[in-house]
Backbone bond lengths (Angstrom), bond angles and torsions (degrees), N, CA, C in turn:
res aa  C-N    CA-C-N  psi(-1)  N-CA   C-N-CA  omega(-1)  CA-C   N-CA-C  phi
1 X - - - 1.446 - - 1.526 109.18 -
2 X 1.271 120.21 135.48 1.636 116.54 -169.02 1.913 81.15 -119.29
3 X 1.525 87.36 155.56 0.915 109.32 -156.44 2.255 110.35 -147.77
4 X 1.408 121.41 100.09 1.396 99.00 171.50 1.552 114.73 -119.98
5 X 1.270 134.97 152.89 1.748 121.48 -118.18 1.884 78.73 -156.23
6 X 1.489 120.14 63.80 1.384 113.54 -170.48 1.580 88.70 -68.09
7 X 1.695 100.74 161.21 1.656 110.22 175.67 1.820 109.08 -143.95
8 X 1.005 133.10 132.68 1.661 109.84 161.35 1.274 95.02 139.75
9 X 1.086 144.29 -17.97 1.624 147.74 -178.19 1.382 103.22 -55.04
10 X 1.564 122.79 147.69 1.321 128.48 142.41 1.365 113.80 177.97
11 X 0.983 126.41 -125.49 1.838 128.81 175.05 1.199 115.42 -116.23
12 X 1.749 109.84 127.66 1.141 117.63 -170.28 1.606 124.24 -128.51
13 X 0.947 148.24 176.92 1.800 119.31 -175.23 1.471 77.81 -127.59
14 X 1.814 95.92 157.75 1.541 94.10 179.52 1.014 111.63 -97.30
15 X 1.410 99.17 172.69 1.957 120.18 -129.85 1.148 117.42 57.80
16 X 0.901 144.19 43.58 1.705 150.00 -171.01 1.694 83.97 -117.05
17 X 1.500 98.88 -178.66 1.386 132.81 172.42 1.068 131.33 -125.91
18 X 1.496 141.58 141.08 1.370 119.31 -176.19 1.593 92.87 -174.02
19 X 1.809 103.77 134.80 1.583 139.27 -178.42 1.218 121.74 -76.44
20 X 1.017 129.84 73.30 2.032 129.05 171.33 1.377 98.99 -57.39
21 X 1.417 144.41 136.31 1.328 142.14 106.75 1.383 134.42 -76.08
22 X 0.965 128.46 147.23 1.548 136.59 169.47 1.612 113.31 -111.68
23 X 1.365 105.86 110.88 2.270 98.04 172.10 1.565 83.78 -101.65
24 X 1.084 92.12 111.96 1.983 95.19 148.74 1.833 115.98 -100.34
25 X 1.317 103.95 158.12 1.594 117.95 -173.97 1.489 99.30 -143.95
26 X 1.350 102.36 154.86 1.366 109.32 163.75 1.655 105.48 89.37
27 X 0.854 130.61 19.70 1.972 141.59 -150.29 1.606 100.77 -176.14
28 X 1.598 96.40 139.54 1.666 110.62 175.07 1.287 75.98 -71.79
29 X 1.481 118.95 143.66 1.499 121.78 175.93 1.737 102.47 -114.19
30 X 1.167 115.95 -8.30 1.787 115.70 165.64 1.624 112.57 -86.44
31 X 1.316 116.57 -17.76 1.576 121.47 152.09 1.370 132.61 -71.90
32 X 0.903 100.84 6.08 1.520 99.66 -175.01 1.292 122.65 -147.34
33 X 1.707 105.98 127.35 1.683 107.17 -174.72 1.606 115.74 -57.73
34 X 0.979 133.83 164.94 1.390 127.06 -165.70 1.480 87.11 -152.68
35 X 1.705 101.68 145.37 1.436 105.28 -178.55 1.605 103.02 -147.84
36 X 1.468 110.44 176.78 1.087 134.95 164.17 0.934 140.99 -101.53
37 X 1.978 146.62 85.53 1.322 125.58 -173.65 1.068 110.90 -103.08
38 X 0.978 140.54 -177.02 1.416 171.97 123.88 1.665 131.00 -72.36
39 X 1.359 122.03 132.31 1.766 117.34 169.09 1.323 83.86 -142.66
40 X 1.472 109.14 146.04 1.502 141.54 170.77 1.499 107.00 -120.57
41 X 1.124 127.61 143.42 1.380 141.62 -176.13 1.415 105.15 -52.14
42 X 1.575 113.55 105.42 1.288 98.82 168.33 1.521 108.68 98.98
43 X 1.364 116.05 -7.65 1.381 127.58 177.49 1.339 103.52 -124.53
44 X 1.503 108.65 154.38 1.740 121.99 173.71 1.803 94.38 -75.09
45 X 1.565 92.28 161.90 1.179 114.81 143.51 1.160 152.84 -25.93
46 X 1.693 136.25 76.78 1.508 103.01 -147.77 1.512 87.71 -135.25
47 X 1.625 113.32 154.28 1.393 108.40 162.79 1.190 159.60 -96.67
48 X 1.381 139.59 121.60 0.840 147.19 -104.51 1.525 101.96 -116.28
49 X 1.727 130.67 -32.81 1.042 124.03 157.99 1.792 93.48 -175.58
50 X 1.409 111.10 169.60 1.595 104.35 -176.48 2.018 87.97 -158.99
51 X 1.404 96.99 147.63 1.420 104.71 164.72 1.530 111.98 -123.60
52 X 1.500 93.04 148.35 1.880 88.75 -176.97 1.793 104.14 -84.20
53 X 1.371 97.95 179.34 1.526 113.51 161.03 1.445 104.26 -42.49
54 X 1.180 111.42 -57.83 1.930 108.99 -168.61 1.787 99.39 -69.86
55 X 1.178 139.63 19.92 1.284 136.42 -178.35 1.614 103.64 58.80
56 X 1.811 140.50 30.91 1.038 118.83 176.30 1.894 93.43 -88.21
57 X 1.517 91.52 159.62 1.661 86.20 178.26 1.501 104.89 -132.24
58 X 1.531 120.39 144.14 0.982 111.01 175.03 2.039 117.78 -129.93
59 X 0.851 136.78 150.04 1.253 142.11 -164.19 1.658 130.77 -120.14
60 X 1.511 122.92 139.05 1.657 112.98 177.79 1.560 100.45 -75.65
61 X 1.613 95.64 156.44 1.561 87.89 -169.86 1.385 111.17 -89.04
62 X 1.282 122.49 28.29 1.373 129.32 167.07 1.770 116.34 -80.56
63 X 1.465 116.53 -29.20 0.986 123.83 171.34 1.742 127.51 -111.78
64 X 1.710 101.00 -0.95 0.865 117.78 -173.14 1.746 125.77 -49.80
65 X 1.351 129.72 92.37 1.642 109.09 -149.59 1.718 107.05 123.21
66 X 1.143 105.70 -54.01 1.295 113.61 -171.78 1.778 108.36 -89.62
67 X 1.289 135.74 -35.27 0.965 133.34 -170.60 1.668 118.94 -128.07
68 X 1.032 125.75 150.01 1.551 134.85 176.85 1.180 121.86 -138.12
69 X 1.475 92.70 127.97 1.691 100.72 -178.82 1.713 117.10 -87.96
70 X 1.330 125.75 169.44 1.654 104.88 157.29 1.485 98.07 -164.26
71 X 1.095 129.28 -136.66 1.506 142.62 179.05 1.377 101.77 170.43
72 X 1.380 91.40 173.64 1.941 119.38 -156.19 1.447 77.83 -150.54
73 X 1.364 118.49 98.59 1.563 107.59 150.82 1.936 127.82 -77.89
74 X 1.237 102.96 -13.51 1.286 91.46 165.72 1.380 116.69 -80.27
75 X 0.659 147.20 -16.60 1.890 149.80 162.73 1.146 116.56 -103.85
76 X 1.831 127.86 17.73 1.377 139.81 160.05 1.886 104.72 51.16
77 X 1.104 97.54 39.91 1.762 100.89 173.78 1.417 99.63 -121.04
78 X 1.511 97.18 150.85 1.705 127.77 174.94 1.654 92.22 -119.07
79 X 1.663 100.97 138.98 1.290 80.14 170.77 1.873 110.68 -142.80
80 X 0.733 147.96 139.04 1.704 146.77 -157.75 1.471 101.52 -99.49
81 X 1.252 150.44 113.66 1.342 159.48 104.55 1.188 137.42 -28.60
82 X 1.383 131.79 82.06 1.084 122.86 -158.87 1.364 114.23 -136.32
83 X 1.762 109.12 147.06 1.265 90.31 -145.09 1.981 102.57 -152.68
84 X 1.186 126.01 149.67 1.412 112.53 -164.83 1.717 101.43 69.14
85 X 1.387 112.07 56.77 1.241 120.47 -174.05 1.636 116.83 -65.67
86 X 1.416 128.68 137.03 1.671 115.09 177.70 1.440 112.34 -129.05
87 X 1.271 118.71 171.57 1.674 110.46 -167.36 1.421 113.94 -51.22
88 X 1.311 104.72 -43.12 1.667 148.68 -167.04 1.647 93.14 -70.77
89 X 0.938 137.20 3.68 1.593 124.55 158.39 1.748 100.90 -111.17
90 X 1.295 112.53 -10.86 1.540 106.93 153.65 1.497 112.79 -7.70
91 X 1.493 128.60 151.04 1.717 108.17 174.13 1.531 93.89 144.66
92 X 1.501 104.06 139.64 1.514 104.86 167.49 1.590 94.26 -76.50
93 X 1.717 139.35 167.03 0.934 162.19 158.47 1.783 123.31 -101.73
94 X 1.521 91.95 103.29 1.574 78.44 176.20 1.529 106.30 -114.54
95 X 1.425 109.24 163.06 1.199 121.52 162.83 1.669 138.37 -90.86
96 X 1.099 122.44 127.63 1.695 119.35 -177.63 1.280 125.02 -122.14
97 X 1.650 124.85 139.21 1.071 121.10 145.02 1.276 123.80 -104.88
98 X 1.341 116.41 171.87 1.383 159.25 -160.85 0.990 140.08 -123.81
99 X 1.674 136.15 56.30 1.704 128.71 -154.76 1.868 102.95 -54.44
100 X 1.102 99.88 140.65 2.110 76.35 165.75 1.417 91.95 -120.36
101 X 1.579 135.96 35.09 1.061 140.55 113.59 1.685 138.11 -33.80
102 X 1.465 82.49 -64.86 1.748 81.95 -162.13 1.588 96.39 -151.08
103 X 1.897 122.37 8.27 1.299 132.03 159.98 1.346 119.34 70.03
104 X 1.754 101.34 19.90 1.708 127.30 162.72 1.315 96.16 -49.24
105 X 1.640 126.13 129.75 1.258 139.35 -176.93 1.799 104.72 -126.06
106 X 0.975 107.52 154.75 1.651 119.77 -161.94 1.785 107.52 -159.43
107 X 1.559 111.14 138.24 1.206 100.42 -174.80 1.298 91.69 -137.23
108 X 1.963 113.48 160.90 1.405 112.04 167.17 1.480 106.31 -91.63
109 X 1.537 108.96 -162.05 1.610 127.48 -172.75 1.368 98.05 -78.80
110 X 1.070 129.29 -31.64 1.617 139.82 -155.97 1.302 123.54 99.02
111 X 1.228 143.93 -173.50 1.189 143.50 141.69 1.804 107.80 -142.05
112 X 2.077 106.24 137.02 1.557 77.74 173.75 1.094 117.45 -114.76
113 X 1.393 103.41 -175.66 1.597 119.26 -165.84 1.517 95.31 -117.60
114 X 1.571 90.50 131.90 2.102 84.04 165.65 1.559 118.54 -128.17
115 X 1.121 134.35 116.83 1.515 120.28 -179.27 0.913 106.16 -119.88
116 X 1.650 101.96 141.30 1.152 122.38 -175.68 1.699 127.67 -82.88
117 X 1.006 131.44 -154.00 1.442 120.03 -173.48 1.924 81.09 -165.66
């Protein structure tokens, strides 16, 4: 059973800071790219940053500067850093994997984020 268990969401004022983690289970978690999306009310899905197996990371340029992704493969967490917070990153937060096996994809519940203004 795979499993991703986002944590760290809540209310933040902008310019603030604030920690997403992801524990995934059930998945080689050093195989697999792991990412970050985002949905805003009324908006698609979009992504927000993803790191590969080799730890390269790459980012939308909306947060580009402002936020960092990384992982801990021994404790199978991804985790989002984000920082110089703006209303406009408002957004539930979900989490993803990525086999780079065979491109088995997996998502969490989300967690949200709220900033204030």
């Amino acid at each position: 059973q795979v499993q991703l268990v986002e944590s760290g969401g809540g209310l933040v004022q902008a310019g603030g800071s604030l920690r997403l983690s992801c524990v995934a289970s059930g998945i080689i978690f050093s195989r697999n790219r792991m990412g970050w999306y985002r949905q805003a009310p009324g908006k698609q899905r979009e992504l927000v940053a993803f790191i590969t197996s080799g730890s390269n990371a790459a980012y939308a340029n909306s947060v580009r500067g402002r936020f960092t992704v990384s992982r801990n493969n021994a404790i199978n967490t991804v985790s989002l850093e984000m920082n110089s917070l703006e209303p406009e990153d408002t957004a539930v937060y979900y989490c993803n994997a990525r086999s780079t096996s065979n491109g088995e994809g997996y998502w969490g519940k989300g967690t949200l984020v709220t900033v204030s203004s």
